[in-house]
C-alpha positions as CSV (number, residue, x, y, z in Angstrom):
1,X,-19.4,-63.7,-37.7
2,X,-21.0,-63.5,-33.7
3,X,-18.3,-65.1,-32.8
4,X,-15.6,-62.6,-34.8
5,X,-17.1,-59.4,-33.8
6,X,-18.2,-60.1,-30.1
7,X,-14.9,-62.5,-29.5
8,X,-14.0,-60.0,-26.8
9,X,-17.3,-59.8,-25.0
10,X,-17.8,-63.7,-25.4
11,X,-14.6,-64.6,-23.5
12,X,-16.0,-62.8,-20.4
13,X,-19.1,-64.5,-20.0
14,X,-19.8,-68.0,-18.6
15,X,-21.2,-71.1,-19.4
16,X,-24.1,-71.5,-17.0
17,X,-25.7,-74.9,-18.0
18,X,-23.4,-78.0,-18.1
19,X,-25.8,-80.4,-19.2
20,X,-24.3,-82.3,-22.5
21,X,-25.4,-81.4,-25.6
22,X,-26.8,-83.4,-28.1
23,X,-24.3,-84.5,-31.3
24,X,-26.1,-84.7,-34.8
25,X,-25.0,-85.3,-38.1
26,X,-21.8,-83.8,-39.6
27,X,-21.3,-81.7,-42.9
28,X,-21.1,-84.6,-45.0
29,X,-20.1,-87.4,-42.8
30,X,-23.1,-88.5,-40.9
31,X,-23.5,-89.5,-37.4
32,X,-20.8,-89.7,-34.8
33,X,-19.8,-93.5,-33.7
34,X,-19.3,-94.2,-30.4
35,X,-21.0,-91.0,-28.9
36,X,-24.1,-89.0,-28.8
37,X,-23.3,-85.9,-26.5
38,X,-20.8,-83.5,-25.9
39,X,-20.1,-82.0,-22.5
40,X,-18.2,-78.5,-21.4
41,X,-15.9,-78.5,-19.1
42,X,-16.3,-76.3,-16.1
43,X,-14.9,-72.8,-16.2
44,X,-16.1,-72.6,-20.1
45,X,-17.2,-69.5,-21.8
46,X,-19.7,-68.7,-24.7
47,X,-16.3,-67.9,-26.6
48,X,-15.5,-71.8,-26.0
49,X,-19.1,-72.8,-26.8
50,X,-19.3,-71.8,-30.0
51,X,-15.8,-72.9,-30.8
52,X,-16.9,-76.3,-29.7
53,X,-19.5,-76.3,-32.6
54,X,-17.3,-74.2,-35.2
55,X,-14.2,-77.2,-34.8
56,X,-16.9,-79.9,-34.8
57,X,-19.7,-80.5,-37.4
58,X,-21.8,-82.8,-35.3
59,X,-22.2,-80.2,-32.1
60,X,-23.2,-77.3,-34.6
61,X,-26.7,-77.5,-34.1
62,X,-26.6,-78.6,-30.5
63,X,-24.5,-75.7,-29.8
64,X,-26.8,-73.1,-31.3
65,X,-29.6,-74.3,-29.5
66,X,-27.5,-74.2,-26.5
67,X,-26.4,-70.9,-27.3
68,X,-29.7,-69.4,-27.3
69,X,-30.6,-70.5,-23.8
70,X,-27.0,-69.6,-22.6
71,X,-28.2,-65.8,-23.8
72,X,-31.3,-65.7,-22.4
73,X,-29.4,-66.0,-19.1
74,X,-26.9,-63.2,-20.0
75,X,-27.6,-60.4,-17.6
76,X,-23.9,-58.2,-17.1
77,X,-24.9,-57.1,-21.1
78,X,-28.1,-56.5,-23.0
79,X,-29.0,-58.9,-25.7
80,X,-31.4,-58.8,-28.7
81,X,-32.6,-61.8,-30.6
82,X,-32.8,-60.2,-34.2
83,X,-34.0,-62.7,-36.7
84,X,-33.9,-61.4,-40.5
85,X,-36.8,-63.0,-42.9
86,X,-38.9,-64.5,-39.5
87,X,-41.6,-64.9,-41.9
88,X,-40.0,-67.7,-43.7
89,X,-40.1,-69.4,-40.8
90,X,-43.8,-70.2,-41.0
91,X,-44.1,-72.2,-44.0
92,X,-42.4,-74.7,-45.7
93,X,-38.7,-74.9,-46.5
94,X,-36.9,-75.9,-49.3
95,X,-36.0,-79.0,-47.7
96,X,-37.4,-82.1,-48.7
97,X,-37.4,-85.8,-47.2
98,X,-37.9,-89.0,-49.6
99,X,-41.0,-91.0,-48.8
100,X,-41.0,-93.5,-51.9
101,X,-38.5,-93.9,-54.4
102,X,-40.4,-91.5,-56.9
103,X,-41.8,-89.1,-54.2
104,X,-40.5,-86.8,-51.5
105,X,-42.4,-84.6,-48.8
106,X,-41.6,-81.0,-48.0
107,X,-40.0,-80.1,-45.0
108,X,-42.3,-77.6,-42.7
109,X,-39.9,-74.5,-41.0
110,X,-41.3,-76.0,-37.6
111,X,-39.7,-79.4,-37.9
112,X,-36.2,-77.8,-37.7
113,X,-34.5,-77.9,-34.7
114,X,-32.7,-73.8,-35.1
115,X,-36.4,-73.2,-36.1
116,X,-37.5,-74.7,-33.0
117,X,-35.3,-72.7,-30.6
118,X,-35.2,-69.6,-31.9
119,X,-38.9,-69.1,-33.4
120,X,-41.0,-68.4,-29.9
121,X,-41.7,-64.9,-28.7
122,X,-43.3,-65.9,-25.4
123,X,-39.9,-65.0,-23.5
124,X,-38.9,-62.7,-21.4
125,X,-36.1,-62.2,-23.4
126,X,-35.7,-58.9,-26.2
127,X,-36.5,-60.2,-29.9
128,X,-37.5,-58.7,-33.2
129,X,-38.1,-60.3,-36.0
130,X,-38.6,-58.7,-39.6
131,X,-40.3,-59.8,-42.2
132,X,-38.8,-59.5,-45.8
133,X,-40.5,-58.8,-48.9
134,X,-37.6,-59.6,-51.0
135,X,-38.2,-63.4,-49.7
136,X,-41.9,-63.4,-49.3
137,X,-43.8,-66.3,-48.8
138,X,-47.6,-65.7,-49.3
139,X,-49.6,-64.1,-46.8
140,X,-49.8,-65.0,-43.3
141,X,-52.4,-65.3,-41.2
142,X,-52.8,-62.8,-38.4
143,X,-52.2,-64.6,-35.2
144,X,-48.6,-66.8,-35.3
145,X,-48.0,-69.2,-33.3
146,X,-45.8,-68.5,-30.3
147,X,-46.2,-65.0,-31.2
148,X,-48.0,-62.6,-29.0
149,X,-50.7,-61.1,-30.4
150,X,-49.8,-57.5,-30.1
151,X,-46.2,-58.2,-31.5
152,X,-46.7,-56.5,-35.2
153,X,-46.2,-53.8,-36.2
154,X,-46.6,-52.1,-39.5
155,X,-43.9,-49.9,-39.9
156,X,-44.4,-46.5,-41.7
157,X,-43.2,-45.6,-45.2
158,X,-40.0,-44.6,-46.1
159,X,-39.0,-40.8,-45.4
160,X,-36.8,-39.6,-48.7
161,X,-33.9,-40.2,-46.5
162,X,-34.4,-43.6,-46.1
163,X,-35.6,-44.6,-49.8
164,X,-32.3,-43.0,-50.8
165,X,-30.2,-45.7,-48.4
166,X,-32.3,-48.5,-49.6
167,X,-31.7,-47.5,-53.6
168,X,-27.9,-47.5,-52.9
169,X,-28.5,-50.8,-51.4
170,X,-30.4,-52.3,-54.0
171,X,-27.5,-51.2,-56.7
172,X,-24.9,-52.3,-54.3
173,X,-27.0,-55.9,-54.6
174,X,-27.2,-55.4,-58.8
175,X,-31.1,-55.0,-58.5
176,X,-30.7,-51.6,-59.8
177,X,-27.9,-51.9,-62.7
178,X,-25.1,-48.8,-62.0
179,X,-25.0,-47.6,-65.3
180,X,-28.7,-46.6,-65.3
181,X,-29.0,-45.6,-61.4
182,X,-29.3,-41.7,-60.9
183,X,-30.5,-39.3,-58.4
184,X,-33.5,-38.6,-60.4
185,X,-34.3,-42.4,-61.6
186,X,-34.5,-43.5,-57.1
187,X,-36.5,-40.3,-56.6
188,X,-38.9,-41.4,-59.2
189,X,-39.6,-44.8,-57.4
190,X,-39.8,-43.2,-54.2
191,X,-42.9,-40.9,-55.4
192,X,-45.0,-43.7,-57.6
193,X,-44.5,-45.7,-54.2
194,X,-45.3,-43.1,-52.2
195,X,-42.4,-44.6,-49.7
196,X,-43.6,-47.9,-49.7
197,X,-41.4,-50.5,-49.2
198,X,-42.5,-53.7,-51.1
199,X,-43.6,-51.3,-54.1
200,X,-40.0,-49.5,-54.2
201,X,-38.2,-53.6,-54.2
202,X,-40.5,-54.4,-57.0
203,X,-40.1,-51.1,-58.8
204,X,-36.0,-50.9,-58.4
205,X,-35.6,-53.9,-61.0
206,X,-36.9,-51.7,-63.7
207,X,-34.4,-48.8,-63.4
């Protein structure tokens, strides 16, 4: 998808670091033989970089990490590192590595290498990251790791205007069923929430 709706904008911008980038494990087909880096040629462009790991399974990851340090370079353009359900990205994953025949251990967030990339605030780079209610994962602590200390914010409730999106949302999703959504049925949620956010997901399934 970045690469389809910024194809354009990609082909114009250069590769700026030519150091070879580490090959991993393909979809299904383990390790490379025979090599363990991939280099770009001279004269590349981001558009050619993420082709690169799109054609082959064992530079995907390699290349996304590039790609993050190739953006933070970017200056002809403005770029903003917007990362959907950061929270998640604090706690354990679904993931899971076998220790003993009989047991396996759970794979933290941290130990991935996108995680690992793409997680820091301390840039000088633009970044938001939002944390999702719909995926919650417990309650974290205050102070994040990596993430300045003045870098939350708690963002008001809903004005009518935007509860009215969200409901349309939610029964685009099937959270709301469309043969009971109405005017008067999203209005109600919005007002025994009083336009908060997590109350109005949790309420939505009841319609």
């Amino acid at each position: 998808d970045f690469l389809k709706y910024n194809e354009t904008r990609l082909q114009q911008l250069p590769c700026q670091i030519f150091e070879p980038i580490p090959l991993g494990e393909g979809t299904g087909v383990g390790m490379m033989k025979g090599a363990d880096t991939v280099e770009m040629p001279e004269g590349s462009t981001l558009y050619d970089l993420i082709q690169t790991g799109i054609t082959h399974s064992h530079a995907a990851v390699g290349v996304v990490v590039r790609l993050r340090k190739e953006l933070s370079l970017v200056k002809d353009v403005p770029v903003l590192f917007a990362i959907d359900q950061y929270n998640s990205w604090f706690t354990f994953t679904e993931y899971q590595e076998p220790v003993t025949v009989r047991s396996c251990r759970s794979i933290h967030a941290k130990e991935l290498t996108t995680v690992n990339a793409y997680r820091s605030m301390l840039h000088n780079d633009m970044m938001v990251g939002a944390f999702s209610h719909s995926t919650a994962v417990g309650k974290l602590r205050q102070e994040l790791p990596d993430v300045p200390s003045d870098a939350r914010l708690i963002f008001p409730r809903y004005t009518v205007d935007e509860a009215e999106t969200v409901c349309h949302y939610y029964m685009r999703q099937k959270i709301i069923r469309r043969e009971s959504f109405s005017e008067e049925k999203w209005k109600k949620i919005y007002y025994l929430s009083n336009g908060n956010g997590s109350e109005m997901r949790w309420l939505a399934a009841f319609i």
